[in-house]
C-alpha positions as a printed NumPy array, in Angstrom:
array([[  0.   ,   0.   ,   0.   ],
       [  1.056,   3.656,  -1.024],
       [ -0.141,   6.958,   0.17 ],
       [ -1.369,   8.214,  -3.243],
       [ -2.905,  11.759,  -2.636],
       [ -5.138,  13.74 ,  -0.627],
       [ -7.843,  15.257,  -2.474],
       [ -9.389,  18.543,  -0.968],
       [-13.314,  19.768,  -2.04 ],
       [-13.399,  23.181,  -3.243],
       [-15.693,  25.687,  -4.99 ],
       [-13.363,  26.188,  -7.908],
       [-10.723,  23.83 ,  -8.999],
       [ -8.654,  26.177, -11.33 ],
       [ -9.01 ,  29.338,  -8.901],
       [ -7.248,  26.707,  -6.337],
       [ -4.879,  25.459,  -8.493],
       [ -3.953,  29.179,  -9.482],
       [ -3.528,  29.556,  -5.687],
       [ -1.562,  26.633,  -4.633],
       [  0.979,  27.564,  -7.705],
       [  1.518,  31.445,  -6.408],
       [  1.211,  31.17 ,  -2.446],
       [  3.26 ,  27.475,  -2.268],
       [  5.129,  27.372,  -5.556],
       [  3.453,  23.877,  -6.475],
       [  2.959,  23.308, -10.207],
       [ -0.003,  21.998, -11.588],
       [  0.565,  18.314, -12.498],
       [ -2.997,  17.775, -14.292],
       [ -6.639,  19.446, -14.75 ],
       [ -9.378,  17.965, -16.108],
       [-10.434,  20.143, -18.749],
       [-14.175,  20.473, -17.339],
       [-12.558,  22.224, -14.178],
       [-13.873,  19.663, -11.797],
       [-10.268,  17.988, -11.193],
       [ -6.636,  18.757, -10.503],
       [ -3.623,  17.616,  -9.588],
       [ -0.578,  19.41 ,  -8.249],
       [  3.086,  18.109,  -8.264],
       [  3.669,  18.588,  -4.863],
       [  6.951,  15.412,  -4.332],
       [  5.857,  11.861,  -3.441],
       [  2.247,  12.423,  -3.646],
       [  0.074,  14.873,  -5.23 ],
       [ -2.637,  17.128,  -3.541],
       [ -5.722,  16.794,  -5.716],
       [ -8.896,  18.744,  -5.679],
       [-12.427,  18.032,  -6.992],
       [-15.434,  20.406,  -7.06 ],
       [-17.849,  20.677,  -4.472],
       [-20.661,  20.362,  -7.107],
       [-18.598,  17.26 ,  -8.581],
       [-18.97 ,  15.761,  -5.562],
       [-23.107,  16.596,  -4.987],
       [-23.144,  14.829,  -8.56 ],
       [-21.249,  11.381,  -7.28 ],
       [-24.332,  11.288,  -3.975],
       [-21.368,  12.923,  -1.572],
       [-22.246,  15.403,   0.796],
       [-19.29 ,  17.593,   0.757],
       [-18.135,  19.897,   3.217],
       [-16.418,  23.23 ,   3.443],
       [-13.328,  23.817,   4.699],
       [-13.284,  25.761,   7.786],
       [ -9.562,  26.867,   9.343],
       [-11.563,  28.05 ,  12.516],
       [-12.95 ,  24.901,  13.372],
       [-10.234,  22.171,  11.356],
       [-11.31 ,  18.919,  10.548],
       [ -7.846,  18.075,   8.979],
       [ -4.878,  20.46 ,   7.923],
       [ -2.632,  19.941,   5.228],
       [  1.521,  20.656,   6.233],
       [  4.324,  21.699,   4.014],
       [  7.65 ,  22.108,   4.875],
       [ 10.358,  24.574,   3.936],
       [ 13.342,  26.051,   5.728],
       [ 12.35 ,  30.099,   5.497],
       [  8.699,  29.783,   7.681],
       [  8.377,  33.752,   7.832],
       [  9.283,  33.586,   3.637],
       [  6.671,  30.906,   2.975],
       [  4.011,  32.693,   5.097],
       [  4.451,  35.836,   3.477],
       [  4.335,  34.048,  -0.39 ],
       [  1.02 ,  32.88 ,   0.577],
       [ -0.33 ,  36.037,   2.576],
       [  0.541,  37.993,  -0.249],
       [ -1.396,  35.343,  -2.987],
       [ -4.427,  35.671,  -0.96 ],
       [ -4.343,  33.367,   2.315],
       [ -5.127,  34.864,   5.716],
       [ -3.095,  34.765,   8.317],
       [ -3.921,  32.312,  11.46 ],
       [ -1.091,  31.637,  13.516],
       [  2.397,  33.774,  13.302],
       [  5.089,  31.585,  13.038],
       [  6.274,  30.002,  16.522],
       [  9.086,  27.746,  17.723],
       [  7.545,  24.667,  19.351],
       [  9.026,  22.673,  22.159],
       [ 10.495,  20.391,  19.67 ],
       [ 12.421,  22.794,  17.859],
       [ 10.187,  23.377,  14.935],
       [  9.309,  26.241,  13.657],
       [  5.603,  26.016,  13.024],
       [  3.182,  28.763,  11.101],
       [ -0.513,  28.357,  10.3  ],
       [ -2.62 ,  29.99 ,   6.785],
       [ -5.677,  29.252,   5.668],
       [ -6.149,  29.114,   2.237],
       [ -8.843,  30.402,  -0.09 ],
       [-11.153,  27.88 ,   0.603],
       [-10.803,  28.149,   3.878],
       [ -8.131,  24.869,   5.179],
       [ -5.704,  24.985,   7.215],
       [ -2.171,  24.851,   5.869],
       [  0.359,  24.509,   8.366],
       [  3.933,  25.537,   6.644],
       [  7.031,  24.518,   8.97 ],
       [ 10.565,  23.335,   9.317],
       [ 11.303,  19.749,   8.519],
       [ 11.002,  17.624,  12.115],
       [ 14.484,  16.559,  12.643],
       [ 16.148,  13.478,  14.958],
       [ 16.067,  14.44 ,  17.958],
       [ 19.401,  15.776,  19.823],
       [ 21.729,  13.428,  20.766],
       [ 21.942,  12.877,  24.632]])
C-alpha cells in the first residue's frame, strides 16, 4: 500500500490550483479540462482537488473547509517559515497563527487558504538531539 494523494473539495478547482501555484510554488501536475479535477506536483504524492458540485453529482455530501474549526490540515515544509508565510499572505491566504518555535524545535506557522483549510507551513522535524 502507497499513500497516493489527498484530495481537498473546493468551490473552484482552477481558482485553487492558481492559488496553490503562487502562495506554495506547487505546479499543476494535471486538470481535467471540465474544471472539476486537478492535480498538483507537490513530491511523493500529489494534492488533488475536486469540485464541491462534482462531488453533490457522485451522492457525496461535501463539506467546506473551515480553518476556525479544522477537521484536517494539510503541512508543508520549507526552511524560510516567515518567507513561505508571506508568499502565501501575499497570494491571498489569511493569516492564522504567526510563526512560533515549538518545544520540539520546529518552527511552526498556520494559513488558511482560499477555501478556507488549514495549511500549516514549517521546518522539517528533525532526529532528535543526541543525549
Amino acid at each position: 500500500m502507497q499513500f497516493g494523494y489527498t484530495i481537498l473539495y473546493v468551490e473552484d478547482v482552477p481558482k485553487t490550483i492558481d492559488f496553490y501555484e503562487a502562495a506554495f510554488g506547487f505546479t499543476r501536475r494535471f486538470v481535467h479540462e471540465a474544471g472539476d479535477f486537478g492535480e498538483l506536483d507537490t513530491g511523493a504524492t500529489a494534492l488533488a482537488f475536486s469540485s464541491l458540485r462534482l462531488m453533490r453529482e457522485l451522492g457525496k455530501n461535501p463539506q467546506r473547509a473551515s480553518a476556525d474549526a479544522p477537521s484536517f490540515e494539510i503541512a508543508f515544509t520549507t526552511t524560510d517559515v516567515a518567507a513561505a508565510v508571506q508568499r502565501a499572505v501575499d497570494a491571498g491566504a489569511r493569516l492564522v497563527q504567526a510563526s512560533e518555535l515549538m518545544p520540539w524545535g520546529q518552527t511552526v506557522a498556520y494559513v488558511a487558504d482560499i477555501n478556507g483549510a488549514l495549511v500549516e507551513l514549517c521546518t522539517p522535524v528533525g532526529p532528535p538531539p543526541a543525549a
